[in-house]
TIZA-693324 format. One line per field, with one value per residue (C-alpha): residue in three letters; y, z, x. Coordinates in Angstrom, 1 decimal. Example, Ala and Ser with C-alpha at 12.3 -4.5 7.8 and 13.67 -1.06 7.14 Angstrom:
<lofis>
r	[ALA  SER]
north	[-4.5  -1.1]
up	[7.8  7.1]
east	[12.3  13.7]
</lofis>
This chain:
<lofis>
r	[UNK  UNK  UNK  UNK  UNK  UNK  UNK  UNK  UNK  UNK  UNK  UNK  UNK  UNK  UNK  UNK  UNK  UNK  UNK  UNK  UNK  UNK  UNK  UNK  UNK  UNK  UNK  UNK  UNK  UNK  UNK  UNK  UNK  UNK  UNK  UNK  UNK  UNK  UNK  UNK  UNK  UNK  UNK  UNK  UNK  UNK  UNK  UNK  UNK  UNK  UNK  UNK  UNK  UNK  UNK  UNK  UNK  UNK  UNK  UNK  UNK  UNK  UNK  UNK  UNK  UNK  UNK  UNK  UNK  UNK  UNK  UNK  UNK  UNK  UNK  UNK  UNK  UNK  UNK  UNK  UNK  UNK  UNK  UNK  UNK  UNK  UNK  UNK  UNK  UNK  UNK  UNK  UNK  UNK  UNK  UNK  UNK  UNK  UNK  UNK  UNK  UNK  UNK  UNK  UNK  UNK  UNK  UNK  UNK  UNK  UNK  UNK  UNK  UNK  UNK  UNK  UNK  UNK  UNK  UNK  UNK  UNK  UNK  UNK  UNK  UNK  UNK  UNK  UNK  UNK  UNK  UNK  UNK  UNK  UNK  UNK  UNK  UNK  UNK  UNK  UNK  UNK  UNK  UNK  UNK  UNK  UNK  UNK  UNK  UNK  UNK  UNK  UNK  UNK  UNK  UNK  UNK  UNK  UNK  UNK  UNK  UNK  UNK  UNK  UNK  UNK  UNK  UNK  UNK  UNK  UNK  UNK  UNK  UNK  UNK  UNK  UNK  UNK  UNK  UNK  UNK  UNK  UNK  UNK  UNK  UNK  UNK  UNK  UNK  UNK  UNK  UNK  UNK  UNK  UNK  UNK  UNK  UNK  UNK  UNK  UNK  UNK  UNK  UNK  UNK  UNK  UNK  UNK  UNK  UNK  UNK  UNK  UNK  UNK  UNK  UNK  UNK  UNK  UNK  UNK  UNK  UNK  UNK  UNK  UNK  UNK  UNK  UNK  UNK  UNK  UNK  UNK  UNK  UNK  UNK  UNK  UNK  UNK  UNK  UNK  UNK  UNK  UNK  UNK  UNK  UNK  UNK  UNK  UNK  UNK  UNK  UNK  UNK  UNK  UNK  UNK  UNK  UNK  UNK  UNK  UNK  UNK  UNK  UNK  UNK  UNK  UNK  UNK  UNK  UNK  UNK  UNK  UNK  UNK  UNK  UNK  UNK  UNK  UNK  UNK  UNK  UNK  UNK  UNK  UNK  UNK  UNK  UNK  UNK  UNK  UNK  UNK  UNK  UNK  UNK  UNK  UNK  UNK  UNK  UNK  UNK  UNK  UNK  UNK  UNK  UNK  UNK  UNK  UNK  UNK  UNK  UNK  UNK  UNK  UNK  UNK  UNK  UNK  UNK  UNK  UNK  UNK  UNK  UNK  UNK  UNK  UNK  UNK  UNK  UNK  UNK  UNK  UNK  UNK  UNK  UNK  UNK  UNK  UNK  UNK  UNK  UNK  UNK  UNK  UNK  UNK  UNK  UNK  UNK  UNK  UNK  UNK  UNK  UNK  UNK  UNK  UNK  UNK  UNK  UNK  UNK  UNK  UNK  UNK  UNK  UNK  UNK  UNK  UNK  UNK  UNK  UNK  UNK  UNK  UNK  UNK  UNK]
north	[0.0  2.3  1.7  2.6  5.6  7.0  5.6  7.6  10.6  10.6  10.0  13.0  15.4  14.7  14.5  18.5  18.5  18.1  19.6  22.6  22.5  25.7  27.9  26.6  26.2  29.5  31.2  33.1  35.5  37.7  40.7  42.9  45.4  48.3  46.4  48.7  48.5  51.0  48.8  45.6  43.0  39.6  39.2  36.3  34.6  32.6  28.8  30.5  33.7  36.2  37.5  39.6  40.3  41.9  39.3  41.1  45.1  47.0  48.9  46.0  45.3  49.0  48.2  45.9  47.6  44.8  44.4  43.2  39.7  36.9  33.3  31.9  28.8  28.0  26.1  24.8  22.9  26.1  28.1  30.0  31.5  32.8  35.6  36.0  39.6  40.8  44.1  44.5  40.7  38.7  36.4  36.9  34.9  36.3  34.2  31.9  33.1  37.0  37.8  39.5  39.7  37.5  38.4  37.9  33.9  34.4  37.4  35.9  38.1  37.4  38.4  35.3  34.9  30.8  28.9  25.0  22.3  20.1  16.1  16.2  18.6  21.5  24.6  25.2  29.3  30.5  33.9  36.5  38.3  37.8  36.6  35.7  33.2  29.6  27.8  28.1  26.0  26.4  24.3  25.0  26.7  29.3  27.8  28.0  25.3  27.1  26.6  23.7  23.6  23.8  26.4  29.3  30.3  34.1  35.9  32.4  32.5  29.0  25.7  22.4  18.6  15.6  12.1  11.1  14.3  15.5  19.9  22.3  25.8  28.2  31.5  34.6  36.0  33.7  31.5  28.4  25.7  23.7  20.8  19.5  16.2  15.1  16.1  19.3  18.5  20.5  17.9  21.1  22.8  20.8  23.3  26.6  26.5  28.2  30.6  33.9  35.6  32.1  32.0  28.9  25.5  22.9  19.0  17.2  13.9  11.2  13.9  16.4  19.9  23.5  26.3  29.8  32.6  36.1  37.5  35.4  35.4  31.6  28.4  25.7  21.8  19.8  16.4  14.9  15.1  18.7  18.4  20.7  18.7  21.7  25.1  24.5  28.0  31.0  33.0  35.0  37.8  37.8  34.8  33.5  31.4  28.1  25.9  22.8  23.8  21.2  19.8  19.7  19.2  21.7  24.3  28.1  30.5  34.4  36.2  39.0  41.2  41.8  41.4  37.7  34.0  31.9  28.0  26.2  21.8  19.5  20.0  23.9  24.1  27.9  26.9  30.9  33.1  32.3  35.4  38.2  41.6  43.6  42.4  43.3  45.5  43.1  44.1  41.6  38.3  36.9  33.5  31.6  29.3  27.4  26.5  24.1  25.7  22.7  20.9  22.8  20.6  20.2  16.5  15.9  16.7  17.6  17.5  15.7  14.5  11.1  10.5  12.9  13.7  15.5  14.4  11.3  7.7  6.5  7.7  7.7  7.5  9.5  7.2  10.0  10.0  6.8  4.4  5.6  5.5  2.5  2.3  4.3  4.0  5.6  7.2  8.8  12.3  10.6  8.8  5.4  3.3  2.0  1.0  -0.1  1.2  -1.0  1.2  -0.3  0.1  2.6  3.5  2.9  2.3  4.1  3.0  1.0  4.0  6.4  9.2  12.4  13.8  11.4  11.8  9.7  9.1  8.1  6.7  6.6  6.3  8.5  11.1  11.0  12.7  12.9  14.1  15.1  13.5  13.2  10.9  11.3  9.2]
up	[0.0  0.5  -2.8  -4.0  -2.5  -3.6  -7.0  -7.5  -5.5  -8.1  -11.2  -9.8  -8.9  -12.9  -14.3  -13.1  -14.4  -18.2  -18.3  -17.1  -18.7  -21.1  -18.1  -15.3  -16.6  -16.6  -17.5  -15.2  -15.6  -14.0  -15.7  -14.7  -16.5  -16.5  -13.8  -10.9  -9.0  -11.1  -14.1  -12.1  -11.7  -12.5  -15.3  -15.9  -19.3  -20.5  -21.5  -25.0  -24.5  -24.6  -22.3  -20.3  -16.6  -13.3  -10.9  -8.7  -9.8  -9.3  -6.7  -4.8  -4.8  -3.9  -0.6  0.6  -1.0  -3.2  -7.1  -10.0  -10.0  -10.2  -10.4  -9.2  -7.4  -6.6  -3.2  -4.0  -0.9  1.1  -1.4  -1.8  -4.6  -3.5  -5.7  -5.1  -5.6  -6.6  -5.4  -1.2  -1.0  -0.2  -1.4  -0.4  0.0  -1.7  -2.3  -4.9  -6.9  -6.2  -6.1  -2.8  -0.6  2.7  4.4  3.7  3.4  3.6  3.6  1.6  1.6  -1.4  -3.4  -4.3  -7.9  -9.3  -6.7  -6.9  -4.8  -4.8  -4.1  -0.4  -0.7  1.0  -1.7  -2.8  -3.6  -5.3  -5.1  -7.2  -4.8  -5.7  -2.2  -0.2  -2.6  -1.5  -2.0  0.9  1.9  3.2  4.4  2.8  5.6  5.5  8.4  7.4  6.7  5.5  3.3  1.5  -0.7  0.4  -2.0  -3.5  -7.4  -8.1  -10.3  -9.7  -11.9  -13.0  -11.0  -11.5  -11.0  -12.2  -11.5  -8.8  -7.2  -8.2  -8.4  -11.3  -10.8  -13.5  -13.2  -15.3  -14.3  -14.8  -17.7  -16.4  -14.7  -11.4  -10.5  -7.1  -5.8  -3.8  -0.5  -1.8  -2.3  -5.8  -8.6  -10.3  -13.0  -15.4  -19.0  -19.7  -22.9  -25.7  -22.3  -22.5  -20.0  -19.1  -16.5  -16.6  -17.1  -17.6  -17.1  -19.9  -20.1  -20.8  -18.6  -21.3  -20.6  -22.1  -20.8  -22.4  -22.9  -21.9  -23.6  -26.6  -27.6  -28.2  -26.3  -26.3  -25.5  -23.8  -22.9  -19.3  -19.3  -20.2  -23.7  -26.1  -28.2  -30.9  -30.5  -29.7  -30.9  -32.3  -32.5  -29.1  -27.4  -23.8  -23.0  -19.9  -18.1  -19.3  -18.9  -20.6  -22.1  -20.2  -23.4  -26.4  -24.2  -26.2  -24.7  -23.5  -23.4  -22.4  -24.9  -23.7  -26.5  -27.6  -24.6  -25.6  -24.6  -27.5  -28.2  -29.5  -29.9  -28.4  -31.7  -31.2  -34.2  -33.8  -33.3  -32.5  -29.9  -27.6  -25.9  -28.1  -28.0  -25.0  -24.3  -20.7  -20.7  -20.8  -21.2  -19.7  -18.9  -16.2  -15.4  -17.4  -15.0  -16.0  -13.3  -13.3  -10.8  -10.2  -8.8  -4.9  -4.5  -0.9  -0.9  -0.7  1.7  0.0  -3.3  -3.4  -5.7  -5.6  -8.5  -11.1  -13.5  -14.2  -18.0  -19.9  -19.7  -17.2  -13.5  -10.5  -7.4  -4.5  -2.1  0.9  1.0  -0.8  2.0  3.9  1.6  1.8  -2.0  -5.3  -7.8  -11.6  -13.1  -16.0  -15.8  -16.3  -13.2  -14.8  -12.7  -15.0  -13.1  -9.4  -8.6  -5.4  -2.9  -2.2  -5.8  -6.4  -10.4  -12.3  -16.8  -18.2  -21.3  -21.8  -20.8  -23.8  -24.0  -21.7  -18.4  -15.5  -11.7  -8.7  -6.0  -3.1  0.2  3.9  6.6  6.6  3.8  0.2  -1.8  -5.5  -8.1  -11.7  -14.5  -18.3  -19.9  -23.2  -25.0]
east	[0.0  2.7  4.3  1.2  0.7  4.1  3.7  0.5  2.4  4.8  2.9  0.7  3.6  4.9  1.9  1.6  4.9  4.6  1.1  3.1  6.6  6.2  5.2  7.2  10.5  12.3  15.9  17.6  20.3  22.5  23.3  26.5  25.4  28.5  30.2  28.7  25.2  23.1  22.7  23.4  20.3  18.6  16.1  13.8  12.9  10.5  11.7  11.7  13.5  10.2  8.6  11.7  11.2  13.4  14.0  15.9  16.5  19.6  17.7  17.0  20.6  21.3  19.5  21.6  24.9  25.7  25.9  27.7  25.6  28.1  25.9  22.9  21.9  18.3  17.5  14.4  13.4  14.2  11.9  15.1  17.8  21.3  23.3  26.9  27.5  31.5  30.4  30.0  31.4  28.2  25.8  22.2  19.3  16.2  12.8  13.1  9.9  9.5  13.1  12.3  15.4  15.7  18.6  22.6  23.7  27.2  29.9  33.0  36.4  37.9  34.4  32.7  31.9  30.8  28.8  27.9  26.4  29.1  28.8  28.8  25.7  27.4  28.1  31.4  31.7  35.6  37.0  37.9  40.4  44.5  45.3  41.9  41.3  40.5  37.4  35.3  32.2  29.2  25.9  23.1  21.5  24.6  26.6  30.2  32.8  35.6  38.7  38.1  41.1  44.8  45.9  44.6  43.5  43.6  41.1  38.7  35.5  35.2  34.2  32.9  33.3  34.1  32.2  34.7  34.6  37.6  36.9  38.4  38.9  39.4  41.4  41.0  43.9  46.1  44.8  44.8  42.5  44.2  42.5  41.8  41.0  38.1  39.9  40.5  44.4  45.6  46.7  48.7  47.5  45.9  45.3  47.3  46.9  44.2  42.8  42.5  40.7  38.7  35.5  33.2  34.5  32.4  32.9  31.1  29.8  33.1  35.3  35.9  36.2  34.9  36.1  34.8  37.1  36.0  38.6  39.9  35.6  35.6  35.0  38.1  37.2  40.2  40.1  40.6  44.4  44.5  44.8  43.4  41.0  39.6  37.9  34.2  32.8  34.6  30.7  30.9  32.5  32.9  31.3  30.0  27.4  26.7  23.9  22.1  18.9  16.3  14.5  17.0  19.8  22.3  24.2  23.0  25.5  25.9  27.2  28.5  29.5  26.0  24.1  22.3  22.0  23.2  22.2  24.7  24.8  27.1  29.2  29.9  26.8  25.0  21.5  20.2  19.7  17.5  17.6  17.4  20.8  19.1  16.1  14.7  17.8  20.4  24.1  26.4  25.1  27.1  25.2  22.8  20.5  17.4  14.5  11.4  10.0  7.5  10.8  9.6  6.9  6.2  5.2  9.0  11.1  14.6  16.2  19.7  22.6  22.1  23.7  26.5  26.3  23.3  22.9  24.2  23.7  26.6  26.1  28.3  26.3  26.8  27.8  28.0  24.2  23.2  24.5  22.2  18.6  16.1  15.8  16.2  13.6  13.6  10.4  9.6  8.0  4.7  5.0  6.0  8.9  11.1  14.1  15.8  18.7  20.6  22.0  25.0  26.0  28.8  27.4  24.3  24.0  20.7  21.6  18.5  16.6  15.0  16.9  14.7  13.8  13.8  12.9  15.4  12.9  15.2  13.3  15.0  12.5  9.7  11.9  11.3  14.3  14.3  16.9  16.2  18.5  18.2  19.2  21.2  23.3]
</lofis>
């Protein structure tokens, strides 16, 4: 009777989902503007690029003596966003669908700029400042860890990780990207060559890497070892932000120069701009983010990472949280369970899966915890 129950939880929660996938999946992005408070802020897209809208406006961010928007990371089991803000050294908490501001999460030093929940579940935030410039942690209700890594990175605007939780780090300054290990121990710097002026770097599917170059106006793909594999895109200036669009799976870009979010396939292909030169007053996108906002859905009780990466067909499970679940089940975003995954397993194949969007509904006790994936091979 219980697996009943949550079955037809599930199936009801997704159901709501696809009905409302045009209207509840957004774009989000933060827009530095000139690089000073008046003309920074937040704007808010439809799934399609119309329909502009101020999240958060620079005079909100004038209240609270912050600005220059650095990245955004939705908690939506909290009901909350944080913005790490170069400008006043903070990142603030604001509600997650009126923008509204909450209080201060954090005040970082060195002037935070990319922010990711890493696989521990604690948010990793780097620095931009040239000697305050480790990557700090924090829980996700704000309580600090602190330095994470043993060394600093200077000028640090890029972050991600790999499946085996090894952490890269990209520095603008210094046109390189130094890769830690899952303890936080540097490996040495891993590619410092074909950057220019790099911020986001991105850990694909397989272990490859794109980094985008704010000031050589391309992207550059290297391999795991380091090594340059070919130049991705040559059709942006100042890029940053990067995210995977949530239905055809290609990449969303900011594209600086002109003030526009540009889609672009897994093979550096221009598909268009989603987001047209300046609309809602856009000038210099800064982070590209993309919410279903039906993910806050208060019949469960937290999101987690369960499983990395977030798209592809081969998954690592998170082993610091699954030890501890009852079960794993897979469903489709019509409710359907298609697949077990045994907790005590250390990785999981969804190559027999259709490629899409699928839901991790993760049981321990009395909790329910799910995970979005898609699957794409």
């Amino acid at each position: 009777m219980k697996a009943t129950k949550l079955i037809l939880s599930v199936f009801t929660i997704l159901l709501t989902m696809t009905i409302s996938a045009q209207t509840s999946h957004y774009i989000y992005v933060s827009d530095a503007g000139n690089f000073n408070i008046p003309t920074s802020q937040v704007l808010r897209y439809d799934l399609d690029g119309s329909n502009p809208q101020v999240f958060i406006s620079s005079d909100d961010f004038a209240a609270q003596s912050v600005g220059w928007p650095q990245d955004i990371l939705f908690l939506e089991d909290q009901g909350v966003v944080l913005i790490s803000c170069l400008i006043g050294n903070k990142i603030t908490k604001h509600d997650a669908n009126t923008g509204a501001y909450i209080e201060d999460f954090a005040a970082v030093p060195g002037g935070p700029t990319r922010m990711k929940i890493g696989p521990d579940n604690t948010i990793y935030v780097v620095q931009w400042s040239n000697t305050d410039n480790k990557v700090l942690r924090f829980e996700q209700d704000g309580t600090p860890l602190g330095e994470y890594t043993d060394i600093g990175v200077g000028r640090s605007v890029g972050l991600d990780f790999d499946l085996v939780g090894n952490m890269y780090v990209g520095s603008y300054g210094s046109n390189t990207v130094t890769k830690f290990d899952s303890s936080g121990i540097s490996q040495g710097v891993l590619i410092d060559t074909q950057l220019s002026g790099p911020t986001n770097v991105l850990v694909e599917q397989g272990g490859t890497i794109l980094v985008l170059n704010w000031n050589g106006g391309n992207i550059e793909r290297f391999d795991n070892n380091g090594n340059h594999i070919e130049t991705f895109t040559t059709t942006v200036t100042q890029p940053e932000g990067i995210a995977i669009h949530p239905v055809t799976f290609n990449y969303v870009v900011g594209n600086g120069g002109p003030g526009q979010i540009d889609e672009f396939s897994n093979d550096g292909t221009f598909q268009g701009s989603i987001v047209s030169s300046g609309s809602g007053g856009l000038l210099q996108p800064n982070a590209v983010v993309f919410r279903d906002a039906t993910l806050a859905v208060k019949d469960f009780k937290k999101s987690k990472i369960l499983v990395s990466p977030t798209m592809g067909s081969e998954f690592k499970l998170n082993t610091l949280e699954t030890q501890f679940l009852d079960s794993i089940e897979v469903f489709t975003i019509l409710g359907q369970k298609v697949d077990t995954i045994a907790v005590a397993q250390e990785s999981w194949s969804a190559t027999k899966l259709s490629e899409g969007i699928y839901i991790l509904v993760a049981k321990q006790g009395a909790n329910t915890f799910t995970q979005k994936i898609m699957v794409k091979k």
